[in-house]
VEXGU-218532 format. One record per residue (C-alpha): residue in three letters; x, y, z. Coordinates in Angstrom, 1 decimal, decimal comma, always signed. Example, Ala and Ser with C-alpha at 12.3 -4.5 7.8 and 13.67 -1.06 7.14 Angstrom:
2
residu/u/v/w
ALA/+12,3/-4,5/+7,8
SER/+13,7/-1,1/+7,1
This chain:
294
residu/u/v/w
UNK/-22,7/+35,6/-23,6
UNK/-20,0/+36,3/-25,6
UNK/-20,0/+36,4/-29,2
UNK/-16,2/+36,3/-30,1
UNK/-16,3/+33,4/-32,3
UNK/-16,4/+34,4/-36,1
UNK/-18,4/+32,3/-38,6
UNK/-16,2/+31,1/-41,0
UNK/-16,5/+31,7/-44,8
UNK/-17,1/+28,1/-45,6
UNK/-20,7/+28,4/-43,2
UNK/-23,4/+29,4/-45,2
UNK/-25,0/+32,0/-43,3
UNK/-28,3/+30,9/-44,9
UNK/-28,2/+27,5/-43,6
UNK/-26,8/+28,3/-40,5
UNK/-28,3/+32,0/-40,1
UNK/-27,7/+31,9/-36,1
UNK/-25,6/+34,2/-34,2
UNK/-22,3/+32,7/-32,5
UNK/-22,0/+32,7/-29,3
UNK/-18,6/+31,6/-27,3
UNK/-18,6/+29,8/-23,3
UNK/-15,5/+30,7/-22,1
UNK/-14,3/+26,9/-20,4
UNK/-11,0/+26,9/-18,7
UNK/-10,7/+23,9/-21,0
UNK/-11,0/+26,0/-24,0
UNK/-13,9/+28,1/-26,2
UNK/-16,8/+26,4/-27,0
UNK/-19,1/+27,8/-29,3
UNK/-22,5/+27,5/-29,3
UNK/-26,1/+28,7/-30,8
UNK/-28,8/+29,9/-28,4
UNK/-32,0/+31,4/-30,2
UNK/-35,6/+32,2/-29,1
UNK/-37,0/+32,5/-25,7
UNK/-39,4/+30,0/-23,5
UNK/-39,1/+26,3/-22,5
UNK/-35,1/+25,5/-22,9
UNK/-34,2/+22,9/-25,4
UNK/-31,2/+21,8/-25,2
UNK/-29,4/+19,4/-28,3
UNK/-26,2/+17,5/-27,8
UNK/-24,8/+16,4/-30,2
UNK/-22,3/+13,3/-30,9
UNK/-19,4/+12,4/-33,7
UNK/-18,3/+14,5/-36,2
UNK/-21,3/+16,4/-35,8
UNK/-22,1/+20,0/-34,3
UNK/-24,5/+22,4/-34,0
UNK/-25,0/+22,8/-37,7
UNK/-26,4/+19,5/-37,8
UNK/-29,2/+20,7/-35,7
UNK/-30,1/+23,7/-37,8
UNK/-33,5/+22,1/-39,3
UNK/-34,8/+22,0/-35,7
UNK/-33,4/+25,1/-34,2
UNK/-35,1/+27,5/-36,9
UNK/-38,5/+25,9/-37,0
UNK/-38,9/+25,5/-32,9
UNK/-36,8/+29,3/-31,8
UNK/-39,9/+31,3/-32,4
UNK/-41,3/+28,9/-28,7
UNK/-38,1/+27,9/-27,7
UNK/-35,5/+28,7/-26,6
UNK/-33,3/+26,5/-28,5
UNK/-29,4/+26,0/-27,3
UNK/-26,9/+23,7/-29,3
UNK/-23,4/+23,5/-27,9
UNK/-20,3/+22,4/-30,0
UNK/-18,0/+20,2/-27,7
UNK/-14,7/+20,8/-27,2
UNK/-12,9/+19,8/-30,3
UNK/-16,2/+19,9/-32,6
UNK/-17,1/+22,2/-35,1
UNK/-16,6/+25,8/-34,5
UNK/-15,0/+24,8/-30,5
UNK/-11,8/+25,3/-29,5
UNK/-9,7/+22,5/-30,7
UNK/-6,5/+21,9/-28,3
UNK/-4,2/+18,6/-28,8
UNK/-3,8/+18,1/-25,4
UNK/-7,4/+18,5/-23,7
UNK/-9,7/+15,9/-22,0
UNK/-11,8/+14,3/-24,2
UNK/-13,2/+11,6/-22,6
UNK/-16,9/+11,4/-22,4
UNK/-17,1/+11,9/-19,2
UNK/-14,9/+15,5/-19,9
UNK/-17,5/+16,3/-22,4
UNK/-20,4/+15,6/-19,8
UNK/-18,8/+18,0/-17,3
UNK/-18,2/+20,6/-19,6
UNK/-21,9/+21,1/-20,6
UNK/-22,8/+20,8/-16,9
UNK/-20,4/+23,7/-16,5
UNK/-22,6/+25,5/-19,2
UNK/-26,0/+25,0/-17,5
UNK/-25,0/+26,0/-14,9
UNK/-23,1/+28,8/-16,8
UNK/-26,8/+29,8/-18,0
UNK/-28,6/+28,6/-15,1
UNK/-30,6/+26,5/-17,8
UNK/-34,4/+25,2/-15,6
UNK/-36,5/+22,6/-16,8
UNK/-34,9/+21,4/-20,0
UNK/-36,1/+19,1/-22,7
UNK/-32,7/+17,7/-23,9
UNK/-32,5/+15,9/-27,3
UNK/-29,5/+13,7/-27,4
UNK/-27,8/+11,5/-30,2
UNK/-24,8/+9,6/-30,6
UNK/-22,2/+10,3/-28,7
UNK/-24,2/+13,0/-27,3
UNK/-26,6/+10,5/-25,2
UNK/-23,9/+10,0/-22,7
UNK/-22,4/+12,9/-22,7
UNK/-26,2/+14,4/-22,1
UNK/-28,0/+12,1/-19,9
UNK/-25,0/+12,6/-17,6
UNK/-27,3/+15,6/-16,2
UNK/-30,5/+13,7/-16,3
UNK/-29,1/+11,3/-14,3
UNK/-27,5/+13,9/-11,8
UNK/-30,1/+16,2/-11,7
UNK/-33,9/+14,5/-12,8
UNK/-35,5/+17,0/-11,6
UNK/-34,1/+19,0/-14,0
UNK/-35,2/+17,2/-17,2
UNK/-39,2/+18,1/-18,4
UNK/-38,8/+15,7/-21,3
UNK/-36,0/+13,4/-22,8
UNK/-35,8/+12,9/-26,8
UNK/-33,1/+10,6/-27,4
UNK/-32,4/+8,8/-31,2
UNK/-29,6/+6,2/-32,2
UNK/-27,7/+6,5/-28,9
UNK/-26,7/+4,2/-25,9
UNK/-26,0/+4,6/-22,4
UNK/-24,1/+1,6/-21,8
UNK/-21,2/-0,6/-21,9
UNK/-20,6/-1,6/-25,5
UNK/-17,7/-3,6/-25,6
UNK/-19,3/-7,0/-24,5
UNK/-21,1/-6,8/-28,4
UNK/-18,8/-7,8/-30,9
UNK/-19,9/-5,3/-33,2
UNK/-18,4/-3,1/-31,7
UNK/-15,2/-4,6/-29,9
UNK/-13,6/-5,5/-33,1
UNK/-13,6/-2,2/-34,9
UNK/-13,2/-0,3/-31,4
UNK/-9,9/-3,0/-31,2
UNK/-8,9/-1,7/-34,3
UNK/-9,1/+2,1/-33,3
UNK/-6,5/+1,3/-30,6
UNK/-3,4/+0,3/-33,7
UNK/-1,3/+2,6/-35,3
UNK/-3,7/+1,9/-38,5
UNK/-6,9/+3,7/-36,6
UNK/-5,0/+6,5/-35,7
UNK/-3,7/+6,9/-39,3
UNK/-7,4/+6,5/-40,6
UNK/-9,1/+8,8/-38,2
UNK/-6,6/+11,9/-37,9
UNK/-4,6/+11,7/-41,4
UNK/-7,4/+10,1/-43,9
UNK/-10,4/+11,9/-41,5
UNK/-12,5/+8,6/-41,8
UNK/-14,8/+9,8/-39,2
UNK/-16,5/+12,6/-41,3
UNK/-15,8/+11,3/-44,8
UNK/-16,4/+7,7/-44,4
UNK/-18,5/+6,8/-41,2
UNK/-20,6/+9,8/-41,7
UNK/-22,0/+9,0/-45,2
UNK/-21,8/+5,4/-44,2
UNK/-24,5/+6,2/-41,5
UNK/-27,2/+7,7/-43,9
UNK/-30,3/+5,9/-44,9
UNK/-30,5/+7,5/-48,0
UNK/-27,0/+8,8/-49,1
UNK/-28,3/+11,4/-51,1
UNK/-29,6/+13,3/-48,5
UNK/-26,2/+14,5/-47,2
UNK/-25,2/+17,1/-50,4
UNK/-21,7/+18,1/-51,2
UNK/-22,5/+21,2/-49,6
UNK/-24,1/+20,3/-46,2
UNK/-21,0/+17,3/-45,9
UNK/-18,8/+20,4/-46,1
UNK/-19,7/+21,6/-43,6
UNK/-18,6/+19,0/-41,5
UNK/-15,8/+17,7/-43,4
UNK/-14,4/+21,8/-43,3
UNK/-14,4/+21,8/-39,3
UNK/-12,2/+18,9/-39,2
UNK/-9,8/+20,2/-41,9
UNK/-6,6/+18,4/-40,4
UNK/-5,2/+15,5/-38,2
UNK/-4,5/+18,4/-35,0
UNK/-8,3/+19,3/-35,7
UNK/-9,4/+15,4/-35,6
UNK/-8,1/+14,8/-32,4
UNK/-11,6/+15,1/-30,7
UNK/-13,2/+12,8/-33,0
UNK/-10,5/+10,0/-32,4
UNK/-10,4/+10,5/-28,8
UNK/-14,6/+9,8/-28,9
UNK/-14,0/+6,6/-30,8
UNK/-11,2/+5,3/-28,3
UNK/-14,1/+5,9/-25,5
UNK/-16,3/+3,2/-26,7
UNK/-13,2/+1,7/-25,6
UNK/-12,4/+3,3/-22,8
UNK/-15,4/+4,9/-20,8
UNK/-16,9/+1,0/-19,9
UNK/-17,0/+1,8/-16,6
UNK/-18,4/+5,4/-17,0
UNK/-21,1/+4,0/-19,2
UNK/-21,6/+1,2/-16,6
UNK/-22,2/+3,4/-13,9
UNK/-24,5/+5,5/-16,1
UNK/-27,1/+2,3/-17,1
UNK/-26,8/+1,0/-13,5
UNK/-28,9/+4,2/-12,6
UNK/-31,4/+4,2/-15,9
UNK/-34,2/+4,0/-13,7
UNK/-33,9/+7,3/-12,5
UNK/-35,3/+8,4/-15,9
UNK/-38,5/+6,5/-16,0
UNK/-40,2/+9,4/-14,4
UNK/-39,5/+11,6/-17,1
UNK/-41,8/+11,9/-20,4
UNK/-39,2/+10,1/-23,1
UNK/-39,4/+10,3/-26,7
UNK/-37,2/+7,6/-28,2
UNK/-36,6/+8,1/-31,7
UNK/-34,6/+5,9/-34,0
UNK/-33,6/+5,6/-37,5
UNK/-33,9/+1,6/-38,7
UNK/-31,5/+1,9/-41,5
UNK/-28,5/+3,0/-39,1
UNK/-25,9/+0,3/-40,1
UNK/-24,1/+1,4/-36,5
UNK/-26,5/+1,6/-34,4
UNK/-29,2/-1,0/-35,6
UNK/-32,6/-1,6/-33,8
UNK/-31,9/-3,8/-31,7
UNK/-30,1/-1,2/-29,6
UNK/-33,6/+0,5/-29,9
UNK/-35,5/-2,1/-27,7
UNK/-33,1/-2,5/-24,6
UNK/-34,2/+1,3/-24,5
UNK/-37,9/-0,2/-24,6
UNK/-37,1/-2,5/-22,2
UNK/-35,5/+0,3/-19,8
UNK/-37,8/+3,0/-20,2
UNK/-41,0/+1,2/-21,1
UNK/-42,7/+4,6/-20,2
UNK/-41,3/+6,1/-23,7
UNK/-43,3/+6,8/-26,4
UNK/-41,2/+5,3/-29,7
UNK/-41,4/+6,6/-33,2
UNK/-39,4/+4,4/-35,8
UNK/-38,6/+6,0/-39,2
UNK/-38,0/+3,1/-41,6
UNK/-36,2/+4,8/-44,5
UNK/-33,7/+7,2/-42,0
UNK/-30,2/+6,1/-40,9
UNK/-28,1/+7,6/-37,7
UNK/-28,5/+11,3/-38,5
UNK/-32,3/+11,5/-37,8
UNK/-31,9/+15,1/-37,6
UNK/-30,5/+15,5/-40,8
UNK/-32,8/+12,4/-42,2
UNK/-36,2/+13,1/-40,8
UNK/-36,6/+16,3/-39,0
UNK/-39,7/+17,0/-39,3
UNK/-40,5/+13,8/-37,0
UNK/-38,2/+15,6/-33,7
UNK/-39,8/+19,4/-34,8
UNK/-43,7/+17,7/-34,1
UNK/-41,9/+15,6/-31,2
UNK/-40,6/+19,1/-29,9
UNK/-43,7/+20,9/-30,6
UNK/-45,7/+18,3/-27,9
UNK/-47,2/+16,7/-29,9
UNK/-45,2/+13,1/-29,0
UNK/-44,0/+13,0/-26,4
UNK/-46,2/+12,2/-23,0
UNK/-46,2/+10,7/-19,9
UNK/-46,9/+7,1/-19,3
């Protein structure tokens, strides 16, 4: 794996004290942490995150694990073309080009966000492939029918979105603090981190294309939840912050209802960013201590 990525200044190497390491896509560089050896884990991220964000869970579990965290194309320290696909359903194929890239076996993958699509595209594919699922504050199907999220996705398609998500950067400084449960938990200096890899509207481009999707990828969503039930044989964890003010519990039980296999675990006082919020609660999950079969 290559390694010709440089860290930039702004990471703090104590934080984030991982070696990069680069996947060479015909679609562009993607960067990406992969520490430890045994059982793979492999964490997807979603919007405006990237592998930093996962940094709590990577250095307590890559001393068992073998812990990969990929940056999509467009996210944090990723190649960031203008012109690339960044659909969802891009994404998806892009980190089944990297499994298979690493010839990843048996995965447990831990998805979030955007990342839940864009990850259980290979559990879907390929169950046999998945050991264990832990998914958080994510969906796997069509949103637009739920006002909630029409009328701000409507929004996202004017000339006044695209001026608020690539000139003002509202995705990282507005939606991202927005999401915490406890606002203080996301420092100047860890928000820098994502605020400096989206420094400029070119850089944003990503970001804006994954909120058009909510939009956009209906039917790819659709086709994804018409097949859930090809996941009930795997061990689930579903995880889920209750203060997220975008993705609020009741998103939580249709998972319950689809998977009623899954073992849940609530955390009362977290928002969206569970991984930033409670980490602790996905390290024991990740450990085996959670997460079992029906």
């Amino acid at each position: 794996m290559a390694t010709d990525i440089a860290l930039p200044a702004w990471v703090d190497r104590i934080a984030f004290p991982f070696t990069p390491r680069t996947f060479h896509h015909p679609d562009g560089r993607m960067h990406l942490v992969d520490e430890g050896h045994g059982p793979v884990i492999l964490f997807v991220h979603g919007t405006p995150d990237w592998s930093f964000g996962f940094r709590h869970l990577i250095a307590a579990l890559r001393s068992t694990h073998r812990c990969i965290a990929p940056d999509h194309l467009g996210f944090g320290l990723s190649d960031k073309p203008v012109q690339a696909d960044f659909t969802v359903a891009a994404h998806a194929r892009r980190l089944q080009d990297l499994i298979d890239h690493l010839g990843l076996k048996d995965l447990t993958l831990v998805v979030t966000d955007f990342g839940g699509g864009i990850g259980l595209q290979h559990a879907l594919e390929h169950p046999s492939n998945v050991k264990r699922i832990v998914l958080y504050n994510t969906w796997m199907w069509d949103l637009m029918p739920d006002r909630r999220f029409s009328r701000p996705s409507a929004l996202m398609h004017t000339g006044f979105g695209r001026l608020l998500y690539l000139h003002f950067g509202f995705s990282v400084k507005v939606m991202m603090p927005g999401g915490y449960g406890d606002r203080s938990k996301l420092t100047q200096g860890i928000h820098a981190h994502f605020k400096n890899a989206l420094p400029d509207p070119a850089a944003r481009t990503a970001t804006f294309a994954c909120v058009q999707e909510i939009a956009n990828a209906g039917p790819f969503w659709q086709a994804q939840w018409s097949r859930v039930e090809r996941l009930r044989n795997t061990p689930t964890l579903l995880g889920w912050g209750m203060k997220d003010r975008f993705f609020p519990p009741d998103l939580l039980e249709r998972w319950r209802i689809a998977l009623p296999h899954a073992a849940v675990v609530t955390v009362p006082d977290a928002g969206h960013f569970l991984h930033e919020e409670a980490p602790d609660v996905l390290i024991d999950t990740l450990r085996g201590n959670r997460v079992t079969s029906a």
